[in-house]
The first five atom37 places (N, CA, C, CB, O) and aatype in JSON, in Angstrom:
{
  "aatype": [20, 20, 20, 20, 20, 20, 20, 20, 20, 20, 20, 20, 20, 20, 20, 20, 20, 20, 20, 20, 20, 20, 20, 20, 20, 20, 20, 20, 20, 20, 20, 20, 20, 20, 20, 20, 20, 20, 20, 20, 20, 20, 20, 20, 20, 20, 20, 20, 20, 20, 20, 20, 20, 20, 20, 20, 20, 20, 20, 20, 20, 20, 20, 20, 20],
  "atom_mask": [
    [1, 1, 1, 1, 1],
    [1, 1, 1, 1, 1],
    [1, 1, 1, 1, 1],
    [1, 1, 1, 1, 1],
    [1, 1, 1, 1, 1],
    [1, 1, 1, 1, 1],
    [1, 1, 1, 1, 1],
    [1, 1, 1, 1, 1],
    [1, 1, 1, 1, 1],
    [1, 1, 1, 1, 1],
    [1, 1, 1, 1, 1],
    [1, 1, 1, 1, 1],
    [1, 1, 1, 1, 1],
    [1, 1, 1, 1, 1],
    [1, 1, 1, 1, 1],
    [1, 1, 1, 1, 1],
    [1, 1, 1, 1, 1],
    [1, 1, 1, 1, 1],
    [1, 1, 1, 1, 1],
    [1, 1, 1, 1, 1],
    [1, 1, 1, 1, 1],
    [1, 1, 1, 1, 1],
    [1, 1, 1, 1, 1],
    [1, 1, 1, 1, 1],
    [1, 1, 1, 1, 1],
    [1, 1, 1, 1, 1],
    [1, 1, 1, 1, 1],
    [1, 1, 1, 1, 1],
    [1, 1, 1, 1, 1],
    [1, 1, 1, 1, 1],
    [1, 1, 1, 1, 1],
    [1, 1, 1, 1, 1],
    [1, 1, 1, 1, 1],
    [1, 1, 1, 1, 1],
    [1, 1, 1, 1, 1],
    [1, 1, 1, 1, 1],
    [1, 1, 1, 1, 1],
    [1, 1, 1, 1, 1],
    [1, 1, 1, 1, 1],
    [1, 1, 1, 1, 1],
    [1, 1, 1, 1, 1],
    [1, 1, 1, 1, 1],
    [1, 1, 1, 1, 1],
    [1, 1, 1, 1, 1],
    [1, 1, 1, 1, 1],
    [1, 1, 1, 1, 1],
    [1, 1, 1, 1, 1],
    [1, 1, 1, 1, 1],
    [1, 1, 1, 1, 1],
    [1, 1, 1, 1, 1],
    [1, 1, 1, 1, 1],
    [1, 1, 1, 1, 1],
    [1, 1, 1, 1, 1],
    [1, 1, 1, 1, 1],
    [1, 1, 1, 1, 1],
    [1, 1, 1, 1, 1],
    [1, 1, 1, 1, 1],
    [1, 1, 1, 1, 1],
    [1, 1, 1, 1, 1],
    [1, 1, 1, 1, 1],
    [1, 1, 1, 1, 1],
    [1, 1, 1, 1, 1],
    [1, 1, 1, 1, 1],
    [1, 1, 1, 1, 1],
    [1, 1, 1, 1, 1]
  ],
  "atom_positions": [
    [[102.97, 10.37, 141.91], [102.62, 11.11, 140.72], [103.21, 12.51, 140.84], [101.07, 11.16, 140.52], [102.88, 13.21, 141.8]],
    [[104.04, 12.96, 139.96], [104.93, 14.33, 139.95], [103.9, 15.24, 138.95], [106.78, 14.09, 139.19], [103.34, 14.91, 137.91]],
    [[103.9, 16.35, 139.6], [103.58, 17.17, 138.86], [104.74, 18.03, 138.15], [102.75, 17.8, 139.54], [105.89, 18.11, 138.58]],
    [[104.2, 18.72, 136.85], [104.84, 19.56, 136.12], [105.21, 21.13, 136.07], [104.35, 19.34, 135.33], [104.28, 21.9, 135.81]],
    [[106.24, 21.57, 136.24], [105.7, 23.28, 136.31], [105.37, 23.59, 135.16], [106.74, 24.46, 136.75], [105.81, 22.99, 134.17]],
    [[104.46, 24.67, 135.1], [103.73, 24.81, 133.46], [104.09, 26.19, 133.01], [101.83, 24.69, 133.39], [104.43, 26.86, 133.99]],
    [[104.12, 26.68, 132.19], [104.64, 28.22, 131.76], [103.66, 29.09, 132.17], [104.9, 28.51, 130.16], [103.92, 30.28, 132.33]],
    [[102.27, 28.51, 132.39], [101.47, 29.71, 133.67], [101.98, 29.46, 134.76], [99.78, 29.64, 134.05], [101.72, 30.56, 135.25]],
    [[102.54, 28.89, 135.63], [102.96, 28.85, 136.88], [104.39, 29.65, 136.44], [103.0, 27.23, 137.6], [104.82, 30.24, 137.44]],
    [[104.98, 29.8, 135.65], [106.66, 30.35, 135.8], [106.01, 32.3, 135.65], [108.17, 29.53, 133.84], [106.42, 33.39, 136.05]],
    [[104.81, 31.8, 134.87], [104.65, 33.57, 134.31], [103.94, 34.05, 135.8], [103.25, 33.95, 132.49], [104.19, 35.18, 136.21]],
    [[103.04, 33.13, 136.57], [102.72, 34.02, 137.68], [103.95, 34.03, 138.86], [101.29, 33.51, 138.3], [104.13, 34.9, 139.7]],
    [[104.4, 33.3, 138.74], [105.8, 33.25, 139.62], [106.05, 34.36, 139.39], [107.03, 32.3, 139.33], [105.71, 35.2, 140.22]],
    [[106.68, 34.71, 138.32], [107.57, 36.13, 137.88], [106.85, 37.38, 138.33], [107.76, 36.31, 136.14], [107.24, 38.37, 138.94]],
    [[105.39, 36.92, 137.73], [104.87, 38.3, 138.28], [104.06, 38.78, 139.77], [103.96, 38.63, 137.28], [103.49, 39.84, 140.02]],
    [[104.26, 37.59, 140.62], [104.31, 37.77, 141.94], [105.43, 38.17, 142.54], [103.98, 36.82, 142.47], [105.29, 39.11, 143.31]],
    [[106.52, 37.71, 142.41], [108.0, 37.51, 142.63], [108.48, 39.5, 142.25], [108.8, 35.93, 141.19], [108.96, 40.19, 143.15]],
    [[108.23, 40.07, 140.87], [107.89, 41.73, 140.98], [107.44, 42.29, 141.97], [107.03, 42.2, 140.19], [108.0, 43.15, 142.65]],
    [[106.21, 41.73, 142.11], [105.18, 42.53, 142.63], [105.94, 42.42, 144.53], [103.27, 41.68, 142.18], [106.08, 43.36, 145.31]],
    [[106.15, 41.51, 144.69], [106.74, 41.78, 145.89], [108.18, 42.3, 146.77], [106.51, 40.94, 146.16], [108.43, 42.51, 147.95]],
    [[108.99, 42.37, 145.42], [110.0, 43.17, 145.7], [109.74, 44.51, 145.27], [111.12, 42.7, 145.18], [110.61, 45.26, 145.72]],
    [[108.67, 45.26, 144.39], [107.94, 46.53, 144.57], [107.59, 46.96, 145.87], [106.79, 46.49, 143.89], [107.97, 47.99, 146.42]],
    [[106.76, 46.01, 146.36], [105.81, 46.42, 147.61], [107.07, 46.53, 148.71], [104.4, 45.08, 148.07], [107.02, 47.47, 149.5]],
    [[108.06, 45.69, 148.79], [109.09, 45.72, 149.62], [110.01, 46.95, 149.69], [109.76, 44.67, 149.34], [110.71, 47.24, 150.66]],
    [[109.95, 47.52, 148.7], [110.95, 48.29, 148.35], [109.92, 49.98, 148.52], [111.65, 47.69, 146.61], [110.39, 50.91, 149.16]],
    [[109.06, 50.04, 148.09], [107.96, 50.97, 148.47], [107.9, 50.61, 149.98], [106.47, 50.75, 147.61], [107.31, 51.61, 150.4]],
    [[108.15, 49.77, 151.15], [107.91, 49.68, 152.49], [108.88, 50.35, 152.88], [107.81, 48.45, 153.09], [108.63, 51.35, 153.55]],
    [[110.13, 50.03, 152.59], [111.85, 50.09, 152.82], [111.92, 52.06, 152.77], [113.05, 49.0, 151.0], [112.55, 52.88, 153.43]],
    [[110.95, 52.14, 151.7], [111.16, 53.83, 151.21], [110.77, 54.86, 152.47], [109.95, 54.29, 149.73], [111.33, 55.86, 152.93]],
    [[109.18, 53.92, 152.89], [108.32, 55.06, 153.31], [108.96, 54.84, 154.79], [106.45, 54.93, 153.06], [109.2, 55.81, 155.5]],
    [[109.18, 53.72, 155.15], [110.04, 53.41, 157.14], [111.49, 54.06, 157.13], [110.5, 51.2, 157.69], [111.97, 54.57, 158.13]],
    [[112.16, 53.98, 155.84], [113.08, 55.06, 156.26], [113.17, 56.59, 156.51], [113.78, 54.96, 155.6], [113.86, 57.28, 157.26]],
    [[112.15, 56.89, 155.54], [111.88, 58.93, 155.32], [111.27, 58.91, 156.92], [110.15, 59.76, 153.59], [111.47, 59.94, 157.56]],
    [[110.64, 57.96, 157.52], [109.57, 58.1, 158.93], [111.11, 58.1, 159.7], [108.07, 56.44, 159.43], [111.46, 59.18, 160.18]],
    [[111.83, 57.2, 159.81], [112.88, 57.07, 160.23], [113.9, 58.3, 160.61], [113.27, 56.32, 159.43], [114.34, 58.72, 161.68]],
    [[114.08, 58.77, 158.99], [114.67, 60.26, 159.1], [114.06, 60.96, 159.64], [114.92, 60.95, 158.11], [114.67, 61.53, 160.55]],
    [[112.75, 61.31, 159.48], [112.09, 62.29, 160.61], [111.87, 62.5, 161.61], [111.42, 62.49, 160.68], [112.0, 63.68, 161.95]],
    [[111.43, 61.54, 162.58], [111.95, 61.51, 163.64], [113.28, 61.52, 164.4], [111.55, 60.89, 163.8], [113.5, 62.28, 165.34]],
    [[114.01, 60.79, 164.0], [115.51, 61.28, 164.09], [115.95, 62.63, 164.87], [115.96, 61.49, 162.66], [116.39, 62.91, 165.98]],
    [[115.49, 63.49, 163.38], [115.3, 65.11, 163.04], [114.82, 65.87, 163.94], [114.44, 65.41, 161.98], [115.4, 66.78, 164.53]],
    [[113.43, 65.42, 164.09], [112.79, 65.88, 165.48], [113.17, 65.78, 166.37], [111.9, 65.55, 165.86], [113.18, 66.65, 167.24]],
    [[113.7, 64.5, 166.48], [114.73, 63.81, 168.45], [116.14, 64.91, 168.82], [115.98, 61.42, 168.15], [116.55, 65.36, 169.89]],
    [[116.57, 65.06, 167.55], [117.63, 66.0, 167.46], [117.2, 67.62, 167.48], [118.36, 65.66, 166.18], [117.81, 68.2, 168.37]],
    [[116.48, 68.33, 166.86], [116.12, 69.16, 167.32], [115.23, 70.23, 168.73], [116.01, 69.0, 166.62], [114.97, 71.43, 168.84]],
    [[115.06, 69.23, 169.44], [114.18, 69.11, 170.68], [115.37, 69.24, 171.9], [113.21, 67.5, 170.71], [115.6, 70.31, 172.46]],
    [[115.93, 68.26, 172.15], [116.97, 68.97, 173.23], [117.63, 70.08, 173.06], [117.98, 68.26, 173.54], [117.59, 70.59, 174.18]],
    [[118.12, 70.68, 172.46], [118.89, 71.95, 172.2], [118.01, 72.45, 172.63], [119.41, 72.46, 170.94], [118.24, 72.82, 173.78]],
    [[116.64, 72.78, 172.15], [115.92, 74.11, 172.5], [115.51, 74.02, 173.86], [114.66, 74.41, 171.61], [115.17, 75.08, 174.39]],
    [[115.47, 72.56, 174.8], [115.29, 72.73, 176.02], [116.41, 72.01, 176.66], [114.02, 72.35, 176.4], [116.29, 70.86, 177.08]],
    [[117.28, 72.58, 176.73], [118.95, 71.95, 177.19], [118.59, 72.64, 178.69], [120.81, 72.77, 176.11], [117.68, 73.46, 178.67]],
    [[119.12, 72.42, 179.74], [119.45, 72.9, 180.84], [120.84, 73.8, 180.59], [119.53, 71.75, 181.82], [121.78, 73.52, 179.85]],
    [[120.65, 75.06, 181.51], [121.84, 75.75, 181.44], [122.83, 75.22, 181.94], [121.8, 76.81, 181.9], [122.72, 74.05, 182.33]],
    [[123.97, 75.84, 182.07], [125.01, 75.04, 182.83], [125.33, 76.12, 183.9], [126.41, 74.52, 181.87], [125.05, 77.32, 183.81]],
    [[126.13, 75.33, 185.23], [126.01, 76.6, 186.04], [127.66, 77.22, 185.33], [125.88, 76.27, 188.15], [128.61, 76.71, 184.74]],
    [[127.27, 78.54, 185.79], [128.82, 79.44, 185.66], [129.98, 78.98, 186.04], [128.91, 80.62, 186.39], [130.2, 78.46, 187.13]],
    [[130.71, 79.14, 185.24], [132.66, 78.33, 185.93], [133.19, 79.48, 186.68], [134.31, 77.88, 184.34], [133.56, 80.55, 186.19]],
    [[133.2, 79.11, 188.02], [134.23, 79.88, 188.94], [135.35, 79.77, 188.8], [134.22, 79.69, 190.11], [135.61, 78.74, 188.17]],
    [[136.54, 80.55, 189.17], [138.2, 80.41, 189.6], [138.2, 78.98, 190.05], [138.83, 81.55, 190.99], [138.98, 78.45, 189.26]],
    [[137.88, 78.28, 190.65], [138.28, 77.13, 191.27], [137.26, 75.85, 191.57], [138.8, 77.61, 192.45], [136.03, 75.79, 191.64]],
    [[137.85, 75.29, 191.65], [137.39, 73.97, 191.38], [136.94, 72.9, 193.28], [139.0, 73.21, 190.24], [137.78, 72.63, 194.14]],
    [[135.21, 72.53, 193.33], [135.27, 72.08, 194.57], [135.75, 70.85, 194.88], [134.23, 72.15, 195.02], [135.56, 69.95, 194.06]],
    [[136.34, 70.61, 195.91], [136.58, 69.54, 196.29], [135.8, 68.38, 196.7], [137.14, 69.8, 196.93], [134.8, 68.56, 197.4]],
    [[136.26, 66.81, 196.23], [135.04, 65.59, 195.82], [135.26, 64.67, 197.29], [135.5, 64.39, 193.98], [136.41, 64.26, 197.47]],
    [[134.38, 64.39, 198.16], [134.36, 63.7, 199.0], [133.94, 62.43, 198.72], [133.84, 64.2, 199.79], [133.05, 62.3, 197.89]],
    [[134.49, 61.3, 199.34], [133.55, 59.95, 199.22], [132.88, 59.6, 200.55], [134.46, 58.58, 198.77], [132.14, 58.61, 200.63]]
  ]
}
């Protein structure tokens, strides 16, 4: 015995089928801006605590193995 699709099943289709590429797309929004921000932060954080470098002398030491 086959069932039929009925024009309430196509109309809630449609309007589930919205509703979840909304909610997807509102997810997509808010994990990327979190995304960028941290980023931002990761990038601004070493610079301000970089290690110095030591001073360049005339010459260069020699590398043993």
């Amino acid at each position: 015995m086959g069932t039929s699709l009925t024009p309430e099943f196509w109309e809630r289709f449609a309007v589930l089928l919205v509703a979840a590429m909304g909610v997807t797309f509102v997810l997509t929004a808010v994990f990327d801006a979190l995304a960028v921000r941290l980023l931002r932060r990761r990038v601004q954080r070493p610079s301000a605590q970089a290690p110095s470098r030591p001073q360049a002398t005339g010459h260069r030491e020699s590398v043993r193995c």
